[in-house]
TORTILO-466844 format. One record per residue: residue in one letter; residue number from 1; x, y, z of N, C-alpha, C, O, CB in turn; chain. Coordinates in steps of 0.2 Angstrom, whole numbers. Glycine has a CB too. Layout:
<nodes>
   resn   resi     n.u     n.v     n.w    ca.u    ca.v    ca.w     c.u     c.v     c.w     o.u     o.v     o.w    cb.u    cb.v    cb.w   chain
      A    NUM       X       Y       Z       X       Y       Z       X       Y       Z       X       Y       Z       X       Y       Z       A
...
</nodes>
This chain:
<nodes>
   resn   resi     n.u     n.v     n.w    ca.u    ca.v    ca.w     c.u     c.v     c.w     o.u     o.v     o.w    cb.u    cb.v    cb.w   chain
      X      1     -46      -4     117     -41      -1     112     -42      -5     105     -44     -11     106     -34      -2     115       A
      X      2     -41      -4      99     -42      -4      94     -35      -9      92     -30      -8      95     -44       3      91       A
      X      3     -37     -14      87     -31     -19      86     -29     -19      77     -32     -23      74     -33     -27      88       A
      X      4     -24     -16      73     -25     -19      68     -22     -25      65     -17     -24      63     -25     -14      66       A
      X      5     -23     -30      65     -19     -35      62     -17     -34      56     -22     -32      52     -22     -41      61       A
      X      6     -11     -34      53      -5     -32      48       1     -38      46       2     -43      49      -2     -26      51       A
      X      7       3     -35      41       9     -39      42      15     -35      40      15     -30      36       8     -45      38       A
      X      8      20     -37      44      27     -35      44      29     -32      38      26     -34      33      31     -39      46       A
      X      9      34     -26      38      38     -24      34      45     -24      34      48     -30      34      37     -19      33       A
      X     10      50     -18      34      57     -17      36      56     -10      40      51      -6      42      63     -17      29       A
      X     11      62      -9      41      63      -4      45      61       3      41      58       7      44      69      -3      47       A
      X     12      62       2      36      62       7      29      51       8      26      49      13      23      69       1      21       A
      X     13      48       2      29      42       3      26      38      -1      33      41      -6      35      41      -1      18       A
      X     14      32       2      35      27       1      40      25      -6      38      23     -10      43      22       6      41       A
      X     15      24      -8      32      22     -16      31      22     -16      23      20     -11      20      15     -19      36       A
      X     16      23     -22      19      24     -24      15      19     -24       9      19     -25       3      26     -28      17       A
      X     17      13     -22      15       4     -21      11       2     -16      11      -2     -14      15      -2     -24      15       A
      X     18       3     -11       4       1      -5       5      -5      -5       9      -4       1      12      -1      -2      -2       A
      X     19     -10      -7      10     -17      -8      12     -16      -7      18     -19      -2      21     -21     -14      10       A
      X     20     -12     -13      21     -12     -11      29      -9      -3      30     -12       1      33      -7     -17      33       A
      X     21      -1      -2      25       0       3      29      -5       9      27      -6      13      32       7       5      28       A
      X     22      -8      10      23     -14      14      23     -20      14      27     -24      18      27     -16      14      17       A
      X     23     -20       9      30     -25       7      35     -23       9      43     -26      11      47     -28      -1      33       A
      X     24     -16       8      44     -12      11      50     -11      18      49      -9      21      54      -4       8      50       A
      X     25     -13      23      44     -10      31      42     -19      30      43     -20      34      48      -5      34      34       A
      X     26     -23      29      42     -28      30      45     -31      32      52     -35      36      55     -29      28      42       A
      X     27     -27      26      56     -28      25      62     -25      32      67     -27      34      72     -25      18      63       A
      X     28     -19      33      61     -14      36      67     -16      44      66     -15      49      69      -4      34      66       A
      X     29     -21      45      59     -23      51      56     -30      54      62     -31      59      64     -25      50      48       A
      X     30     -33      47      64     -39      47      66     -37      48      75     -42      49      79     -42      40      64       A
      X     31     -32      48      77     -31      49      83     -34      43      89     -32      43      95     -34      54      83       A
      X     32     -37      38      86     -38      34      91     -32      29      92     -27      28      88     -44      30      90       A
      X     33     -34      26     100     -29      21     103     -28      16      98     -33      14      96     -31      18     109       A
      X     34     -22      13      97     -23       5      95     -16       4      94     -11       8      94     -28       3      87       A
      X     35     -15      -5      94      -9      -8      92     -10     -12      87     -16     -13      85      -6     -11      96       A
      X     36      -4     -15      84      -3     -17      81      -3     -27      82      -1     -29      87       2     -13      80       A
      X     37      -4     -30      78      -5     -37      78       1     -39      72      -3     -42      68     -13     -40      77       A
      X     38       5     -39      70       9     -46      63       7     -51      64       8     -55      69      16     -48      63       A
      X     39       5     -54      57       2     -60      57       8     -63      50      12     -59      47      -8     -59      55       A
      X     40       7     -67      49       9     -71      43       4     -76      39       4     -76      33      15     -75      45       A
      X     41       1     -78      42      -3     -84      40     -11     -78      43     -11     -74      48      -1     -93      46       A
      X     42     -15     -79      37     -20     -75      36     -27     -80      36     -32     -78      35     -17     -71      30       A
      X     43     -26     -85      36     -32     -90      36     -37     -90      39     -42     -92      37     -31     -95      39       A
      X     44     -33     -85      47     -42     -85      52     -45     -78      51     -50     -76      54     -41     -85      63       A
      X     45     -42     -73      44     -44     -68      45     -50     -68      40     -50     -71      35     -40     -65      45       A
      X     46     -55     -64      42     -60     -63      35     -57     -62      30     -51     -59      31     -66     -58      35       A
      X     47     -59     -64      25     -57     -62      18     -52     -66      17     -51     -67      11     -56     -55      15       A
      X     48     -49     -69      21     -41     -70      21     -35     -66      20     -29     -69      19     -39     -73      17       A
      X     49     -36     -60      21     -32     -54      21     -32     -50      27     -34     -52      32     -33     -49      17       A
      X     50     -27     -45      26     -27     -40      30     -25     -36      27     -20     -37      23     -24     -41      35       A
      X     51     -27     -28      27     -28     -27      36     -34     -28      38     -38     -28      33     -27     -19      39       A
      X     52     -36     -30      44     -42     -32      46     -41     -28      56     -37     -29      59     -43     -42      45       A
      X     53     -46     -23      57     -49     -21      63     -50     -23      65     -55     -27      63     -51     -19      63       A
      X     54     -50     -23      74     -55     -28      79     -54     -21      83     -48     -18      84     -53     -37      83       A
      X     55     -62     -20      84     -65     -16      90     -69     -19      92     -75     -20      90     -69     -10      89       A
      X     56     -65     -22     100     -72     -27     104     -70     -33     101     -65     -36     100     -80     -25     102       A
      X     57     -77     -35      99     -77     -41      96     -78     -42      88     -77     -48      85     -82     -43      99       A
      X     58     -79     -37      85     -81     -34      78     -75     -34      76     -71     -31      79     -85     -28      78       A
      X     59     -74     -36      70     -68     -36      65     -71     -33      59     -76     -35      57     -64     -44      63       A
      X     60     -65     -28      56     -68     -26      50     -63     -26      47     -58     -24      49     -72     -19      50       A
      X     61     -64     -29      39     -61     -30      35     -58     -27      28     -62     -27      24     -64     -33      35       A
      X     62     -54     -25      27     -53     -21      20     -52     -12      24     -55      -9      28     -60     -23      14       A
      X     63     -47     -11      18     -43      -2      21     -51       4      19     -53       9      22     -31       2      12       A
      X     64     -53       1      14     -59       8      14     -65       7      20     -67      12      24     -65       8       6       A
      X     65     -66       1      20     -69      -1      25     -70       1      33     -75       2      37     -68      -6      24       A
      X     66     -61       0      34     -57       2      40     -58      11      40     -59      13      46     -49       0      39       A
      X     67     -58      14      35     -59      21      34     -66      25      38     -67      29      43     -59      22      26       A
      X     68     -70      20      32     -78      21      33     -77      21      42     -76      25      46     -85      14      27       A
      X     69     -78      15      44     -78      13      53     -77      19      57     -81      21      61     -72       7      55       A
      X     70     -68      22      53     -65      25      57     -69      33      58     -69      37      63     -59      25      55       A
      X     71     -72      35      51     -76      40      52     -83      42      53     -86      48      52     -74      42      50       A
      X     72     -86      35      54     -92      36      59     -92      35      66     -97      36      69     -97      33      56       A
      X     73     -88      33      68     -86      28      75     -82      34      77     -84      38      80     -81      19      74       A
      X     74     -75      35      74     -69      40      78     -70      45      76     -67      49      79     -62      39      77       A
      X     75     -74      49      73     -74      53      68     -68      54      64     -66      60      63     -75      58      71       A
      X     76     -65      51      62     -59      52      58     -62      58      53     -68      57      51     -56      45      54       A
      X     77     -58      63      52     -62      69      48     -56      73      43     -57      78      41     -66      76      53       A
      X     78     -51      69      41     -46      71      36     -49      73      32     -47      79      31     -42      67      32       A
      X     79     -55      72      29     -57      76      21     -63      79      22     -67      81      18     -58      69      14       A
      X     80     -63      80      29     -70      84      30     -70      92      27     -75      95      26     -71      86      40       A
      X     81     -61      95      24     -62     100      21     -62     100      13     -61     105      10     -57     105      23       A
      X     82     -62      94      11     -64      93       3     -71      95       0     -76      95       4     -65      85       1       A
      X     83     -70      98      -5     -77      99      -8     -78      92     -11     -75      87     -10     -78     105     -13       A
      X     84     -86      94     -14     -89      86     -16     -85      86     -23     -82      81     -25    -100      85     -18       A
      X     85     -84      91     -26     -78      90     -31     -71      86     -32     -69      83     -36     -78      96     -32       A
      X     86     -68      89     -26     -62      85     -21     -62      78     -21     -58      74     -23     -62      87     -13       A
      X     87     -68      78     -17     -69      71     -12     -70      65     -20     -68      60     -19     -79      73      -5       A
      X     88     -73      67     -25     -74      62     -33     -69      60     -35     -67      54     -37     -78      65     -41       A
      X     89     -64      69     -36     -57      65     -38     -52      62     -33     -47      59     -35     -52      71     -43       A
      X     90     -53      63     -28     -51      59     -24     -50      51     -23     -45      48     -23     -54      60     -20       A
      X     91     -59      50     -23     -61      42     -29     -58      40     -34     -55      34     -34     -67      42     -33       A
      X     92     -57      44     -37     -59      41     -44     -48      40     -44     -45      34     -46     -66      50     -53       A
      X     93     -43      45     -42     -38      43     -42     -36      36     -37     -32      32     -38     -33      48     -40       A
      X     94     -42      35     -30     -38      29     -28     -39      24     -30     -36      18     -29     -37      29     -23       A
      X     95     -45      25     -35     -48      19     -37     -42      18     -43     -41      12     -45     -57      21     -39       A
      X     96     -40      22     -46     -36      20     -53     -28      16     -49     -25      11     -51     -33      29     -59       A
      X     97     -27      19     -43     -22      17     -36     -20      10     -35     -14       7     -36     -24      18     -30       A
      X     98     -28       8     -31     -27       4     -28     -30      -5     -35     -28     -10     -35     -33       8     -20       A
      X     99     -34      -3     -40     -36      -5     -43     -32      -8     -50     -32     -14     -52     -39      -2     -43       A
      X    100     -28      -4     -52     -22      -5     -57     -15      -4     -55     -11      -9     -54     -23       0     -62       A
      X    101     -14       3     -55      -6       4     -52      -2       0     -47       4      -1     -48      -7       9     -47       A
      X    102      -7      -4     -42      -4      -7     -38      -1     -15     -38       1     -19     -34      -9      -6     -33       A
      X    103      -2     -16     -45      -3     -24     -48       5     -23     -50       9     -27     -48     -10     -26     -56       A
      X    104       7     -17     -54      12     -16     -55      20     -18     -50      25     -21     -52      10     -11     -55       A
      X    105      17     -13     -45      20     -18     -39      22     -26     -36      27     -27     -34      18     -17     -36       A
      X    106      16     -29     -37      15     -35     -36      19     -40     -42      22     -45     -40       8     -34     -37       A
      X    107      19     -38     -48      22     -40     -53      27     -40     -49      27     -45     -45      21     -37     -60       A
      X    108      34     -34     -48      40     -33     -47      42     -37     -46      46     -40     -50      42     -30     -43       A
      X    109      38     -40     -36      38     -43     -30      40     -51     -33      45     -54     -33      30     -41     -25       A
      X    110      34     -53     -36      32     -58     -38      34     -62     -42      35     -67     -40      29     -58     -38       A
      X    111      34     -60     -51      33     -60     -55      43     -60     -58      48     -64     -58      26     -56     -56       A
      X    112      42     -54     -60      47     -49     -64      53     -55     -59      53     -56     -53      47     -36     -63       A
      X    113      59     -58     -63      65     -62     -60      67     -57     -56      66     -58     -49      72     -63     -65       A
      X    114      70     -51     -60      73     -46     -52      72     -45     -46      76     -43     -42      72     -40     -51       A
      X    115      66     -47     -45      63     -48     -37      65     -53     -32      66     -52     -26      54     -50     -38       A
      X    116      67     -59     -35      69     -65     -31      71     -65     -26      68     -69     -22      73     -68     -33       A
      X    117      75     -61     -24      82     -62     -20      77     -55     -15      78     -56      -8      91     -59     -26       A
      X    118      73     -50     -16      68     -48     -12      64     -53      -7      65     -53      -1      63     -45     -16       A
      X    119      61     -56     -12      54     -59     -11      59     -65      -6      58     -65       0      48     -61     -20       A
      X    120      64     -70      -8      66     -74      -2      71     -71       5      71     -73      10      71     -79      -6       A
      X    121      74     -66       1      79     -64       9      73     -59      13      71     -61      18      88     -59       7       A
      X    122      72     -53      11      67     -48      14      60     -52      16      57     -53      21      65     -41       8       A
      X    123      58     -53       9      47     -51      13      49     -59      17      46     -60      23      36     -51       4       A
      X    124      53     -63      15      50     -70      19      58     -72      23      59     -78      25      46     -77      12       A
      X    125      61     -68      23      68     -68      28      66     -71      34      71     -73      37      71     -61      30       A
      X    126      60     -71      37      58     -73      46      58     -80      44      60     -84      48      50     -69      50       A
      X    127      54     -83      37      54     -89      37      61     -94      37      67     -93      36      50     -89      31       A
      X    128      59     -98      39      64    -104      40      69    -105      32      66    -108      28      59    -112      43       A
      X    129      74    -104      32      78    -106      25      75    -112      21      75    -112      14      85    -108      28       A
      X    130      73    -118      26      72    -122      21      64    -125      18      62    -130      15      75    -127      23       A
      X    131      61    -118      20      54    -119      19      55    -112      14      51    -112       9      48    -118      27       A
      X    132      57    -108      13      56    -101       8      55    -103       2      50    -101      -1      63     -95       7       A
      X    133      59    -109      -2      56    -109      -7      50    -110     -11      48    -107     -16      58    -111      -7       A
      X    134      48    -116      -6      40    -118      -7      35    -114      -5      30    -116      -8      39    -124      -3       A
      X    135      35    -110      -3      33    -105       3      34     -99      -5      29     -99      -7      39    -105      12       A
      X    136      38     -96      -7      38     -93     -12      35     -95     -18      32     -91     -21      42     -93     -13       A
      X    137      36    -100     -20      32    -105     -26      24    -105     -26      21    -105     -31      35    -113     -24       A
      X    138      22    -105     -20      16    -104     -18      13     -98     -18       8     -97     -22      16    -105     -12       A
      X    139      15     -93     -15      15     -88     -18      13     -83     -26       8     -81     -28      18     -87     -17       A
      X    140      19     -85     -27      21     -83     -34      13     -86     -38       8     -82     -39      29     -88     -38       A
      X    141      13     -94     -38       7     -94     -43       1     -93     -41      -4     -95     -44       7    -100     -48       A
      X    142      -1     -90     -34      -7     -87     -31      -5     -82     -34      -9     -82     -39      -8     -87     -23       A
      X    143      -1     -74     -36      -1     -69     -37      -1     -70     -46      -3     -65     -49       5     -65     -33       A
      X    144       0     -75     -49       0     -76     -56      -6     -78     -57      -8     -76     -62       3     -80     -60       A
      X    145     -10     -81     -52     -17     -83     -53     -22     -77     -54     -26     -76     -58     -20     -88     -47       A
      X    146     -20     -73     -50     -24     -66     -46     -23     -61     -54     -27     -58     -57     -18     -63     -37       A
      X    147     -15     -60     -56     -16     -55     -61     -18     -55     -68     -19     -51     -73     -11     -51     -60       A
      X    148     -18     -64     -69     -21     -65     -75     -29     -64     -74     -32     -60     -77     -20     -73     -78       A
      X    149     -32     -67     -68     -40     -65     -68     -43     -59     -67     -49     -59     -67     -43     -68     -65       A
      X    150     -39     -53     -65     -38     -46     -65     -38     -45     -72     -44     -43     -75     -32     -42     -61       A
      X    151     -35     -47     -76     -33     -45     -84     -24     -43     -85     -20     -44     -89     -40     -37     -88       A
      X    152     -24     -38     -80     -18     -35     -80      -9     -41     -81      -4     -39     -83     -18     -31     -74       A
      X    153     -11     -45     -80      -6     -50     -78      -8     -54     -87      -6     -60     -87      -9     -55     -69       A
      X    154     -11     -52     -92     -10     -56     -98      -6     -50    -102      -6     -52    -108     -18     -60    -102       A
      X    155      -3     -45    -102       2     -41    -105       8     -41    -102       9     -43     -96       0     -34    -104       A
      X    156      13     -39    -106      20     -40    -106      22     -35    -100      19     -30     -99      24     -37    -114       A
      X    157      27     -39     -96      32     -34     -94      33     -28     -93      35     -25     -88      35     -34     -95       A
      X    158      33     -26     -99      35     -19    -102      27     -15    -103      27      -9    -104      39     -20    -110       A
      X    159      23     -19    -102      16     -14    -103      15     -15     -98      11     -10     -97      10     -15    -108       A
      X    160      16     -19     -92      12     -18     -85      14     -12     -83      10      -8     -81      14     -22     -80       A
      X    161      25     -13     -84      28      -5     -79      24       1     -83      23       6     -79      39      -4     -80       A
      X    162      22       2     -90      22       6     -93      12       9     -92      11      15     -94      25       3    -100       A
      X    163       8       4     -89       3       7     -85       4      10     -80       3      16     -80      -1       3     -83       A
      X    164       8       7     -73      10      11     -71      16      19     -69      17      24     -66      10       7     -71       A
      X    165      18      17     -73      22      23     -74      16      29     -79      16      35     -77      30      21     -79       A
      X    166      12      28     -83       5      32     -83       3      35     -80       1      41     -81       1      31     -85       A
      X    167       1      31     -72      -4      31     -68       1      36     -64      -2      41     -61      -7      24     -64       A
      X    168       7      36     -64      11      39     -59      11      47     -62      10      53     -59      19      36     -59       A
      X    169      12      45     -68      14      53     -68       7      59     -70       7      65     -71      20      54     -75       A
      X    170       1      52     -71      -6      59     -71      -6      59     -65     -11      63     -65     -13      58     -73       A
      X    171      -4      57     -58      -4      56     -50       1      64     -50      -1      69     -48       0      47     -47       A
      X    172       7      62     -51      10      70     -50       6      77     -54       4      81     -51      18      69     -54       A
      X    173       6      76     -60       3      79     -63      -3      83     -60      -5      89     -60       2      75     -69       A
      X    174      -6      79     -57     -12      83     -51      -8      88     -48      -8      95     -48     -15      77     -45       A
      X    175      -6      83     -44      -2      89     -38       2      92     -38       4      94     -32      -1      88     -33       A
      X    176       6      93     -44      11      99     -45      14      99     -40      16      94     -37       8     105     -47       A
      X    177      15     106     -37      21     106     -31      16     106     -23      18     108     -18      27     115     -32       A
      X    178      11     105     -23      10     104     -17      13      99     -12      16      94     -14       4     103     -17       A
      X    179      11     100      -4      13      96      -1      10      86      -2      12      80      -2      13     100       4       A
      X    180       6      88      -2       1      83      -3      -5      84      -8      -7      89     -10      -2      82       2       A
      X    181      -6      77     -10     -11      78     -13     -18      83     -17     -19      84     -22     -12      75     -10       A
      X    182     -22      86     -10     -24      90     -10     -24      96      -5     -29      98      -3     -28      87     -10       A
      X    183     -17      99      -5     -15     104      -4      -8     104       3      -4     100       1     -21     108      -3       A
      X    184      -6     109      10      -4     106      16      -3     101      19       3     100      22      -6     108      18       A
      X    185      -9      98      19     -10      94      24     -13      86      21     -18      86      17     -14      98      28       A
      X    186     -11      81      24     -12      75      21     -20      73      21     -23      76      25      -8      71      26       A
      X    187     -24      69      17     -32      66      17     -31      63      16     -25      61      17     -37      67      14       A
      X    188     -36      57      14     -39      50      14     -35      49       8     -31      45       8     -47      47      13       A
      X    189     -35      51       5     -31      49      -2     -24      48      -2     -20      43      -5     -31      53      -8       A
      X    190     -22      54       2     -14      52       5     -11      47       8      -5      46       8     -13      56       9       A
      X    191     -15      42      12     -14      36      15     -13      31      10      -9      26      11     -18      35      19       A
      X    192     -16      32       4     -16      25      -4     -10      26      -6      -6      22      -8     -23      26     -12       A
      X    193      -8      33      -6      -2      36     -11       6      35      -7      11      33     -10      -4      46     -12       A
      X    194       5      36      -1      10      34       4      12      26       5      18      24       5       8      36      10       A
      X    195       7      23       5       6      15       4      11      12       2      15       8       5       2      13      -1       A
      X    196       9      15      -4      10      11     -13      17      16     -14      21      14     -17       1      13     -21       A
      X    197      18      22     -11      25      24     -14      30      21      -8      37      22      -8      26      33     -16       A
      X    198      27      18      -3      36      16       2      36      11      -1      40      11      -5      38      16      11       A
      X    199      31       7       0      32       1      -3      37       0      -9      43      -3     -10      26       0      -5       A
      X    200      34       3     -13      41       3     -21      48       5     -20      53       3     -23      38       8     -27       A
      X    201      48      11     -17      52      13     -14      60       8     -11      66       7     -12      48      16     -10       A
      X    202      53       4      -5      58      -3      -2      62      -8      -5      67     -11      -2      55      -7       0       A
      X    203      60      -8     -12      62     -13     -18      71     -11     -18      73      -6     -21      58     -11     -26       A
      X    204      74     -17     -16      79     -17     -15      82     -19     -22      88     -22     -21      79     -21     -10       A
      X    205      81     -18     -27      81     -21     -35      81     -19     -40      76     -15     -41      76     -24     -37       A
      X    206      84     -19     -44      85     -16     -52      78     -20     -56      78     -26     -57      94     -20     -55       A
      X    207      72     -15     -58      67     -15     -61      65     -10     -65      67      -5     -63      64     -16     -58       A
      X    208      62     -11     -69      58      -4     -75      56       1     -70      57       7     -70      50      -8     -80       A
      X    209      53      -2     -65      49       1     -61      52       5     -56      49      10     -54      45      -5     -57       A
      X    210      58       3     -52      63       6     -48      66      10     -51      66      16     -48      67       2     -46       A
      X    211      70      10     -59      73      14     -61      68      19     -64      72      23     -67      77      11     -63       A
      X    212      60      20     -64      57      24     -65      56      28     -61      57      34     -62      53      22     -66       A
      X    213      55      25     -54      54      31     -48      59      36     -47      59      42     -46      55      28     -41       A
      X    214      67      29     -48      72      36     -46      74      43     -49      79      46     -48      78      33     -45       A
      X    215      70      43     -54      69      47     -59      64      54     -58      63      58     -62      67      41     -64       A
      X    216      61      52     -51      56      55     -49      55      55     -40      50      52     -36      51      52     -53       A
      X    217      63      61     -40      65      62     -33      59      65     -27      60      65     -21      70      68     -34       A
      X    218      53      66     -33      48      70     -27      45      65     -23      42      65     -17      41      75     -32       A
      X    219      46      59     -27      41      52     -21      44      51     -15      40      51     -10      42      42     -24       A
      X    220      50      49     -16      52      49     -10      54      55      -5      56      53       1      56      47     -11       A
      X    221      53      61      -7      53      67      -3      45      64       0      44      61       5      55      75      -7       A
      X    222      39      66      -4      33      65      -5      33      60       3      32      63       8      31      62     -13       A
      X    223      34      53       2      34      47       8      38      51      16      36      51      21      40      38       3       A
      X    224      43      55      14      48      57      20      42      62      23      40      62      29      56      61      17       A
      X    225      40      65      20      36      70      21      29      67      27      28      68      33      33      74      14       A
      X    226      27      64      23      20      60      25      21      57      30      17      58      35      18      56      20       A
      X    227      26      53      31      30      49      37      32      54      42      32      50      47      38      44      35       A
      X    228      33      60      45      33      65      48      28      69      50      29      70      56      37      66      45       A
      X    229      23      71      46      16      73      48      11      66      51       6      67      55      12      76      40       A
      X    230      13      59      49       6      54      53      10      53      57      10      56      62       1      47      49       A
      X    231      15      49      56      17      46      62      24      46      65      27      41      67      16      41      62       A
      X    232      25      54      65      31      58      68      38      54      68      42      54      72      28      58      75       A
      X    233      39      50      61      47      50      62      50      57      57      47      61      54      51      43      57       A
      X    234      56      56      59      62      60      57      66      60      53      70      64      52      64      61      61       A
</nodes>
């Protein structure tokens, strides 16, 4: 059976790592067996992240990666009905997704004050009271290290959310009233887009970024939807 190692979320979001949960909506799209691993400490994993796959003995590393595996190995065949036209802008949005958009988030979490009271009681709530802080601190300027040398992380506040919220609304703007993405039924791109919208979603916080979404009732119908077609809640 197939393992993915992940890490925790809430009740409300499959895990805290768009990546992972997009790498879990793969799994569960793909039909193969597997469970789940939560990890906290990411040291022994390659790359030092997660999500990371173990089939057997073999660990594979990173959500496209996990994709590719799953559909030469399981056949995973979500986007087997894309044309090669489909299948580019497919690319080319998750790449604007997973690449830019998602730093946005990150900022909230991390960065943006609002987040504090997230980022110590929620994502690191299991940790011990008198370790969260340091333990946050750590963090923080690992995620300040990370989005100055991205580039995104040397603009204001206001121009981060304001990338974001661009990226969002040429993201709707695609798909108009479909159910998804690329039409009925969920694809590989749908897993990046679900990700990254429970995730934000979860944000328990008054942000540029929160009060943007709620502004844009279709995301969260969009996530309700999606969570009901891969992995059967209600």
């Amino acid at each position: 059976m197939l393992k993915l190692y992940t890490t925790p979320g809430t009740a409300n979001c499959r895990s805290f790592s768009p990546f992972a949960y997009k790498a879990e909506a793969l799994l569960a799209l793909s039909g193969a067996d597997y469970t789940l691993e939560y990890l906290t400490d990411f040291s022994n994993m390659p790359n030092g992240k997660v999500p990371v796959l173990q089939d057997g003995e073999r660990l594979i590393a990173d959500s496209e990666l996990i994709k590719a595996y799953l559909t030469q190995r399981f056949a995973l065949d979500v986007d087997r009905t894309l044309t090669p036209e489909q299948q580019s802008i497919g690319h080319a949005f998750r790449v604007m997704l997973e690449d830019r958009t998602y730093w946005a988030g990150v900022y909230s979490r991390f960065i943006d004050p609002a987040g504090e009271h997230f980022l110590m009681n929620t994502m690191l709530g299991g940790a011990p009271e008198e370790m969260r802080a340091a333990i946050a601190a750590a963090m923080r300027e690992n995620v300040r290290q990370e989005i100055h040398g991205h580039g995104i992380g040397r603009h204001s506040q206001a121009q981060i959310y304001a990338f974001a919220q661009a990226d969002i609304e040429a993201l709707l703007g695609y798909m108009g009233d479909n159910a998804f993405f690329f039409g009925s039924k969920p694809t590989g791109i749908d897993a990046t887009i679900a990700g990254l919208f429970a995730n934000w979603l979860v944000n328990s916080f008054d942000s540029a970024l929160s009060d943007y979404l709620n502004t844009r009732p279709q995301i969260a119908d969009y996530v309700q939807r999606f969570e009901q077609v891969v992995f059967g809640n209600n």
